[in-house]
C-alpha positions in Angstrom: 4.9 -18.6 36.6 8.1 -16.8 36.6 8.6 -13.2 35.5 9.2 -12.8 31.6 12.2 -10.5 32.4 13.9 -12.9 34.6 17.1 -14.2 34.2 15.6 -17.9 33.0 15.1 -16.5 29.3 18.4 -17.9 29.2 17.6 -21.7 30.3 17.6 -24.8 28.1 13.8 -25.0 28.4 12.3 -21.4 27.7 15.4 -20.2 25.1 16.2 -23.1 22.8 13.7 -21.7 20.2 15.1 -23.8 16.9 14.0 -21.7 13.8 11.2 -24.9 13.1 10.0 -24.4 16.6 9.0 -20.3 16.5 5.6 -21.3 15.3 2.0 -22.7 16.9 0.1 -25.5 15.1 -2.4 -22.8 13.4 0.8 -21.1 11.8 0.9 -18.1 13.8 4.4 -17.3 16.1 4.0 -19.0 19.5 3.4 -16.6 22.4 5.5 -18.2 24.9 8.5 -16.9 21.8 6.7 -13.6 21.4 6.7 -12.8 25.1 10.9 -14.0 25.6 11.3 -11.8 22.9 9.5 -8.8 24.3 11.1 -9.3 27.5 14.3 -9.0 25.6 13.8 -6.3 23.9 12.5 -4.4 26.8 15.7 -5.5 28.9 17.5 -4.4 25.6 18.8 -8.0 25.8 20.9 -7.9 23.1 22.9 -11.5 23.7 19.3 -13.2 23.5 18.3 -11.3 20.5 21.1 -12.0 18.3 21.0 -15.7 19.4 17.4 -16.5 18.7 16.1 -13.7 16.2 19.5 -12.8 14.4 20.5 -15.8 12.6 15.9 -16.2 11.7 15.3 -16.9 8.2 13.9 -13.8 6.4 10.4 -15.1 6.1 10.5 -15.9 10.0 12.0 -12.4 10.5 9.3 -10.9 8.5 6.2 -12.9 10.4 8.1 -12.1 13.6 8.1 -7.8 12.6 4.1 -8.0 12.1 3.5 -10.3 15.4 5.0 -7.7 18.0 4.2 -3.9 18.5 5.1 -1.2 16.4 7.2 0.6 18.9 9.0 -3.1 19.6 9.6 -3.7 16.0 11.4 -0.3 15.7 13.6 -0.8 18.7 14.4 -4.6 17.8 15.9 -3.7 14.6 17.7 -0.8 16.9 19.1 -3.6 19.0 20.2 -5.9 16.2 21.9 -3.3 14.3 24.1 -4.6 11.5 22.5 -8.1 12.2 19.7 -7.3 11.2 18.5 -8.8 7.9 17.0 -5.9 5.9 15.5 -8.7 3.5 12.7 -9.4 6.6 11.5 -5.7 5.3 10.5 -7.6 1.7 8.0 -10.4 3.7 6.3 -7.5 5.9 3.2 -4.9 4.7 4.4 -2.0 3.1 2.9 0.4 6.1 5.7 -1.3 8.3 8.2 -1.6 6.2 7.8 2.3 5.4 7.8 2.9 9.0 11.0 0.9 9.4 13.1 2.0 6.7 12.1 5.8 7.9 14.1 5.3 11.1 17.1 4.1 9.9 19.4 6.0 8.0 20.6 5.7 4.6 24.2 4.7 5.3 22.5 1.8 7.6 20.0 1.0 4.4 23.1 1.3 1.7 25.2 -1.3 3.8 22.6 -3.9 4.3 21.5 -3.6 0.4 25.0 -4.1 -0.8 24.9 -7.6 0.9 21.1 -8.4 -0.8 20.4 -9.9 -3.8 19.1 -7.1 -6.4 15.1 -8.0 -6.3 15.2 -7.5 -2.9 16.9 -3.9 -3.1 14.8 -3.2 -5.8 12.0 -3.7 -3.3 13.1 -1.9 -0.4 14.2 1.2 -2.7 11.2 1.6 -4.9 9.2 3.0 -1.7 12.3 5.4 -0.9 11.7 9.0 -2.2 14.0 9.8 -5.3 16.0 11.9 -2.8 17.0 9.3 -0.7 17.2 6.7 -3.3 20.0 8.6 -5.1 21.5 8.7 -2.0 21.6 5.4 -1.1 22.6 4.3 -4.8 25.9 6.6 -4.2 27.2 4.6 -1.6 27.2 1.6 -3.7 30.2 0.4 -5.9 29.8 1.5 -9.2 28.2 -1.8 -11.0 25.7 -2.5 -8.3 24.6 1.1 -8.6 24.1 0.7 -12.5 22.5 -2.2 -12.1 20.1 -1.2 -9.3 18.8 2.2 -11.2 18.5 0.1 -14.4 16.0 -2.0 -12.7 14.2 1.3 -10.9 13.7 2.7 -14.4 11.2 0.5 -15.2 7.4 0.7 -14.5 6.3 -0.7 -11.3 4.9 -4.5 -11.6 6.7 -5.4 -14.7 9.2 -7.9 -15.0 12.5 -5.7 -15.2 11.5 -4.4 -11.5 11.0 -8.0 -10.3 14.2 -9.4 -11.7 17.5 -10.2 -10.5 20.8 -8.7 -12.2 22.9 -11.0 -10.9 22.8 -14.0 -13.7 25.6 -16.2 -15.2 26.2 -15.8 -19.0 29.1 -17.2 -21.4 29.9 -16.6 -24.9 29.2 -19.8 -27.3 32.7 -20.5 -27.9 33.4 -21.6 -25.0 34.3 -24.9 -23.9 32.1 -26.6 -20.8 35.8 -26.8 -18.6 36.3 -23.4 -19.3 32.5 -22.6 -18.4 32.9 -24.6 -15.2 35.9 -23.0 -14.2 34.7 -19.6 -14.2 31.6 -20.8 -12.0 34.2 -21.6 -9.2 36.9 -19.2 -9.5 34.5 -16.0 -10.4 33.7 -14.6 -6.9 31.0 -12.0 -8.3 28.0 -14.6 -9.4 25.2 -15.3 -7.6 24.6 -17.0 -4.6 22.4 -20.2 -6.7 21.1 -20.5 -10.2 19.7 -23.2 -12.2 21.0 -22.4 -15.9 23.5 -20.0 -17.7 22.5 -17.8 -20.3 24.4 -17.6 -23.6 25.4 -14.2 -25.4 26.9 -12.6 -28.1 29.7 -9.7 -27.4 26.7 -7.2 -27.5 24.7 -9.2 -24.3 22.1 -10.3 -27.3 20.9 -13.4 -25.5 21.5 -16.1 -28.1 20.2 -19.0 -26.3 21.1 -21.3 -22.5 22.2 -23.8 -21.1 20.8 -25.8 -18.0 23.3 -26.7 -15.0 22.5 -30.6 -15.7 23.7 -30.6 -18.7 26.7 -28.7 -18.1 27.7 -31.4 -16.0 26.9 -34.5 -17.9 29.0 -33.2 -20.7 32.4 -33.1 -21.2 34.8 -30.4 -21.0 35.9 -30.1 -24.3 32.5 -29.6 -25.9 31.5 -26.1 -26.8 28.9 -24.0 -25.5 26.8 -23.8 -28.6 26.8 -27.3 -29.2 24.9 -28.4 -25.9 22.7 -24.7 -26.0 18.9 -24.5 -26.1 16.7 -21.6 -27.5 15.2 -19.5 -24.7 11.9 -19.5 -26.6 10.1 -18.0 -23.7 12.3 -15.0 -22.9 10.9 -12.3 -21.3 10.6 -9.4 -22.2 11.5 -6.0 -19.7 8.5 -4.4 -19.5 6.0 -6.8 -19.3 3.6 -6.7 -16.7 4.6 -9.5 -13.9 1.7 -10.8 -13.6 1.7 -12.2 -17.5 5.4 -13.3 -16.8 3.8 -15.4 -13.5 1.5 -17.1 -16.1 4.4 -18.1 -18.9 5.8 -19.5 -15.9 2.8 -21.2 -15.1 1.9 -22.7 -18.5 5.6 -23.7 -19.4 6.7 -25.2 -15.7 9.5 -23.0 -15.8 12.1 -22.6 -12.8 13.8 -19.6 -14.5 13.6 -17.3 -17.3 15.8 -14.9 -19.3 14.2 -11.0 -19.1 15.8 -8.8 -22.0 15.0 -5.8 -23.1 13.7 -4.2 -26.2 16.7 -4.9 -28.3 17.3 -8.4 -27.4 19.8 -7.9 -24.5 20.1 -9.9 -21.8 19.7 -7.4 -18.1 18.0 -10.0 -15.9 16.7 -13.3 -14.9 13.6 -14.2 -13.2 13.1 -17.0 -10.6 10.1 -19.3 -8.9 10.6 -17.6 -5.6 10.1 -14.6 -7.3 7.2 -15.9 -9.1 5.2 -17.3 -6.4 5.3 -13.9 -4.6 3.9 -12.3 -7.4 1.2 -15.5 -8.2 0.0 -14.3 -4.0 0.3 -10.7 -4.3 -1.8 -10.7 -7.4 -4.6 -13.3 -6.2 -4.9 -11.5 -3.1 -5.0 -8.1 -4.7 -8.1 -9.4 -7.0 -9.8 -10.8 -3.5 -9.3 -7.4 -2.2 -10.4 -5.3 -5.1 -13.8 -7.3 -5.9 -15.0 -6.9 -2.2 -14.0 -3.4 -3.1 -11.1 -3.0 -0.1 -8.5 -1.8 -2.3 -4.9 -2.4 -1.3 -5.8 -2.1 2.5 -3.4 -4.0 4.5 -3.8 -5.3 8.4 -1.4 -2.8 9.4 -2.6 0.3 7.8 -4.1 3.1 10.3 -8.2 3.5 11.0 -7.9 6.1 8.9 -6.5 4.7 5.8 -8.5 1.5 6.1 -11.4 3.5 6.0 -10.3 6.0 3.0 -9.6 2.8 1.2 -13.4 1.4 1.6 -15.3 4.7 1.4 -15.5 5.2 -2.5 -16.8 2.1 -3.3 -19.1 2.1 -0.1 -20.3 5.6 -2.0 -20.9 3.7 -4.8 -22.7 1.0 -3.2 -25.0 3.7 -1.3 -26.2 5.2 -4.9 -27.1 1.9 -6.4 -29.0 0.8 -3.3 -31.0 4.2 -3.2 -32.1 3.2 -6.7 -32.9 -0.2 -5.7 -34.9 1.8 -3.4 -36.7 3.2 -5.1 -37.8 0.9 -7.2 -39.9 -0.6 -4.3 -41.0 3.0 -3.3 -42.6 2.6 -6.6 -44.6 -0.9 -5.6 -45.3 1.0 -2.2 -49.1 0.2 -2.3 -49.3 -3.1 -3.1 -46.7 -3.9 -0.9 -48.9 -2.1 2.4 -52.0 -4.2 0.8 -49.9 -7.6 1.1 -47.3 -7.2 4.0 -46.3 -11.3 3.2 -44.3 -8.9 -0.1 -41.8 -7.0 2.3 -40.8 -10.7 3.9 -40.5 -12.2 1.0 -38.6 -8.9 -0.7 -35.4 -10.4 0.5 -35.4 -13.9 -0.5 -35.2 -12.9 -3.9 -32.3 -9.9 -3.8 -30.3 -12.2 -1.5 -30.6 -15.6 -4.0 -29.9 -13.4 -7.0 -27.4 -11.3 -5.1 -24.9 -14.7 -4.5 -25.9 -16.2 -7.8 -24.2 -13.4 -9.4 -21.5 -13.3 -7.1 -20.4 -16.9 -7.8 -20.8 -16.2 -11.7 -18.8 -12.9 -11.2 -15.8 -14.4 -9.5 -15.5 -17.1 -11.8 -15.5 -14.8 -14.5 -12.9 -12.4 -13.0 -10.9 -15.4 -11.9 -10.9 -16.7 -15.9 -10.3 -13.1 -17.1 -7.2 -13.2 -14.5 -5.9 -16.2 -16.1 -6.8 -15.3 -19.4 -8.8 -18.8 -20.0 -11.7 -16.4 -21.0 -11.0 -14.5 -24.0 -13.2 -13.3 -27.3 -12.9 -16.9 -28.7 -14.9 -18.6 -26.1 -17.2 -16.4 -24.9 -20.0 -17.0 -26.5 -19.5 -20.4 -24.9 -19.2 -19.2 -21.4 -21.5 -17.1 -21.4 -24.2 -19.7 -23.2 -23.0 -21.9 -20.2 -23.5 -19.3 -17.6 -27.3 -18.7 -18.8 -28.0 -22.2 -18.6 -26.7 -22.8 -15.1 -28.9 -19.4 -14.0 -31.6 -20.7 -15.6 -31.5 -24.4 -14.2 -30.9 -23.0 -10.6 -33.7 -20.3 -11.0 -35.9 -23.6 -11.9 -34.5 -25.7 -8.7 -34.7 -22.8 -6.3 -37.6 -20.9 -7.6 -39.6 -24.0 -6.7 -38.3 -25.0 -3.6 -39.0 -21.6 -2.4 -42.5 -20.8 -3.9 -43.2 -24.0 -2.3 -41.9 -22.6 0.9 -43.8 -19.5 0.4 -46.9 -21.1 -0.4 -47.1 -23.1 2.7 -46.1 -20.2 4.8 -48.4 -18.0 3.6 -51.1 -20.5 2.7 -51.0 -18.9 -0.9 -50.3 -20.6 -3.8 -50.3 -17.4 -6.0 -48.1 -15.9 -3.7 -45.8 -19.0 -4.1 -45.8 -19.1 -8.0 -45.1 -15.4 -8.1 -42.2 -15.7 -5.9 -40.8 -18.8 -7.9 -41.0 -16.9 -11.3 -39.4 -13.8 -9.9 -36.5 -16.1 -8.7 -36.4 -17.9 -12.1 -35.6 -14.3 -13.5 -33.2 -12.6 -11.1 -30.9 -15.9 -11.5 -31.3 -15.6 -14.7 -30.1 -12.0 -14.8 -27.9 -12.3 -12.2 -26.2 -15.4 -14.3 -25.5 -12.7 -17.4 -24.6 -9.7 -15.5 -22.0 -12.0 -13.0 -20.6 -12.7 -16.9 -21.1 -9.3 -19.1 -20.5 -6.9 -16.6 -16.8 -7.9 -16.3 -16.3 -8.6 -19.8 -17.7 -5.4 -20.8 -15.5 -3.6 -18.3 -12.5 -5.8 -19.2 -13.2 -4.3 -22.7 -13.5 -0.7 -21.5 -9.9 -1.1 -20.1 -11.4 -0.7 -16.3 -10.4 -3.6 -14.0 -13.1 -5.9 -13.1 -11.9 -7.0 -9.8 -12.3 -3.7 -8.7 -15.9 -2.5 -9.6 -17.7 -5.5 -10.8 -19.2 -6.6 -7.5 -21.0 -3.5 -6.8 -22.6 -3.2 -10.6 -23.9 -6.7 -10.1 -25.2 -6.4 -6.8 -27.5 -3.1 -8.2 -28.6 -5.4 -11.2 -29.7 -8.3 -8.8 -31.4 -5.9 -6.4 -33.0 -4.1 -9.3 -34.5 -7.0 -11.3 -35.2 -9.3 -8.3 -37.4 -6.2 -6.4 -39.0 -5.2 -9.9 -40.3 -8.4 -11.1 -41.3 -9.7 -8.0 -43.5 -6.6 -7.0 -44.4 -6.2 -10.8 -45.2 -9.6 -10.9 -47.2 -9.5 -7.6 -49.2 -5.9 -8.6 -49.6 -7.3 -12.1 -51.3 -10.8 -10.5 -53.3 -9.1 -8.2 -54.8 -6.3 -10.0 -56.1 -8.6 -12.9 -57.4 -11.2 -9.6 
């Protein structure tokens, strides 16, 4: 096997890495690439870096960034320089993009934003300090600068921060040659777009027009006469997640975003859409396992500060669930088969609610669970807690029975698992919609408030049960 540093980095065989080829079969970047491209960047190689990672697509550039070492990634954009495509910095975690953007400086970072669209610019300067971010916006020509703190000056997640200002808009008097003719001769408009947005002389958005139907019609007809209503216009401030589900339920490729007089200052786009759809699912995974928004490249330490509050919380529900045996503590030294069996029934409760819970958060997401159909659900969740508690309180009092060569011992178990599903059915429900109606988030604390109710009423009424049965025996 030759040395990664040699000279055959160049050959046919080990250096014609096609953009399609940089990955292995499970998705992740091949190591044979990864290790050409360490070589090079250790050799400071710069002829086979901007061959073969230069001209990467942003996404590949991105995957590429969190494959190799930090002190690598830092010295790879070093080596690139101006070739560098800043907009990799939008498909990494925010702890390396951070640790990027902090080594270059802010001449570097205002030249490559004046050649990226404004959502990604948006992205890369929200992190910035204010400091550096009014530096960087004074380098810019005077439009792109206006256009850029317009989009900072709204809150973070809403649609305004996630839009593009780059759009194409026409007034309705227009003719369709004269619309088409300032499509090609106007050097300013974006790169791609799938419809043109009509406005009045105040940049009220009056209506729009898709490219198809531009070009099936002739040039002489006017603007307003081939026009649609942007019914689902968005507004600036909306949270993005809501503007991900209009997007959703009305199949929509783009959408107007105005703000609170009716003035068109953006458009949103699918690409834009489905980043938000994965950031926000994978946020919700993250919160109800009660991780936060820990990332893989965040530090020991801030892994760990992310997990520790909930952990805390966790820690004070199990000491009560502890307690609530300590309170069983003689009958359970009378009948040791109690502290085998204890188990069974937190652990059966303990994923019934889970299931219930993350279908619940999941529908409150999505808002397909609102005050209307509730009672519904929540009817439906009770009877599917109650049918399983029937199925697997019998299978496992029948279990127990056996094992323990006490039927007593087996009904007690089975109706103790008949209740914890049925509470852990209703709290996997209530507990998120009462903390959706409290205005907490239920991704983030539901899990551990269900987990305490399971443990709770699946230790009680199987020890009560069992000290009940055999004190009255």
């Amino acid at each position: 096997m030759s040395n990664i540093g040699d000279d055959d980095r160049g050959s046919d065989e080990n250096a014609a890495f096609e953009h399609s080829d940089i990955y292995a079969e499970d998705g992740s970047v091949r190591s044979d690439f990864l290790m050409h491209v360490g070589a090079a960047i250790a050799d400071r190689d710069t002829i086979y870096l901007r061959q073969h990672v230069a001209g990467l697509h942003a996404s590949e550039l991105g995957d590429l960034l969190e494959a190799i070492q930090q002190e690598q990634r830092l010295a790879l954009v070093l080596l690139l320089g101006k070739e560098f495509d800043l907009a990799a910095l939008t498909e990494v975690d925010e702890a390396i993009r951070l640790d990027i953007v902090e080594h270059l400086s802010n001449e570097q970072i205002a030249e490559a934003i004046g050649e990226m669209d404004s959502d990604d610019a948006v992205y890369i300067l929200e992190d910035l300090d204010e400091e550096d971010q009014e530096e960087i916006l004074a380098k810019l020509p005077f439009t792109e600068r206006v256009r850029l703190r317009r989009s900072l000056d709204y809150p973070e997640s809403t649609a305004g921060r996630r839009m593009q200002t780059e759009f194409v808009a026409v007034p309705p008097f227009w003719t369709v040659g004269q619309t088409i003719d300032y499509m090609r001769e106007d050097e300013d408009l974006p790169d791609s777009f799938t419809q043109i947005f009509v406005i009045d002389p105040t940049f009220k958005l009056l209506g729009a027009v898709d490219l198809d139907k531009v070009l099936r019609t002739k040039r002489s007809v006017k603007i307003d006469a081939i026009m649609r209503d942007t019914s689902h216009a968005i507004p600036a401030e909306m949270d993005q997640e809501e503007a991900a589900q209009l997007f959703e339920q009305y199949d929509l490729l783009s959408a107007a975003v105005v703000d609170d007089n009716g003035r068109l200052v953006g458009v949103l786009t699918i690409d834009d859409v489905v980043d938000v759809i994965q950031e926000e699912a994978e946020e919700d995974f993250l919160r109800m396992s009660g991780v936060g928004d820990e990332e893989l490249s965040d530090t020991v330490a801030g892994a760990s500060r992310s997990r520790v509050p909930w952990l805390f919380v966790n820690s004070m529900t199990a000491c009560i669930s502890a307690s609530v045996i300590g309170l069983f503590d003689a009958t359970i030294q009378q009948i040791v088969a109690l502290a085998i069996l204890m188990p069974i029934v937190a652990g059966m409760g303990g994923n019934a609610g889970s299931q219930t819970m993350t279908v619940t958060v999941r529908a409150l997401a999505t808002r397909g669970l609102d005050i209307h159909n509730a009672p519904r659900i929540i009817r439906r969740e009770a009877g599917v807690g109650l049918l399983n508690g029937v199925i697997f309180g019998t299978f496992i009092g029948v279990v127990a029975g056996l094992w323990f060569q006490d039927v007593h011992l087996g009904g007690i178990i089975a109706a103790a698992m008949l209740i914890n599903m049925m509470a852990a059915a209703l709290a996997g429900i209530l507990i998120p919609l009462l903390l959706e109606r409290s205005g907490a988030d239920p991704a983030v604390s539901s899990a551990v408030f269900v987990t305490a109710v399971t443990d709770i009423t699946g230790f009680f009424s199987f020890l009560g049960l069992a000290t009940w049965w055999f004190h009255v025996t």
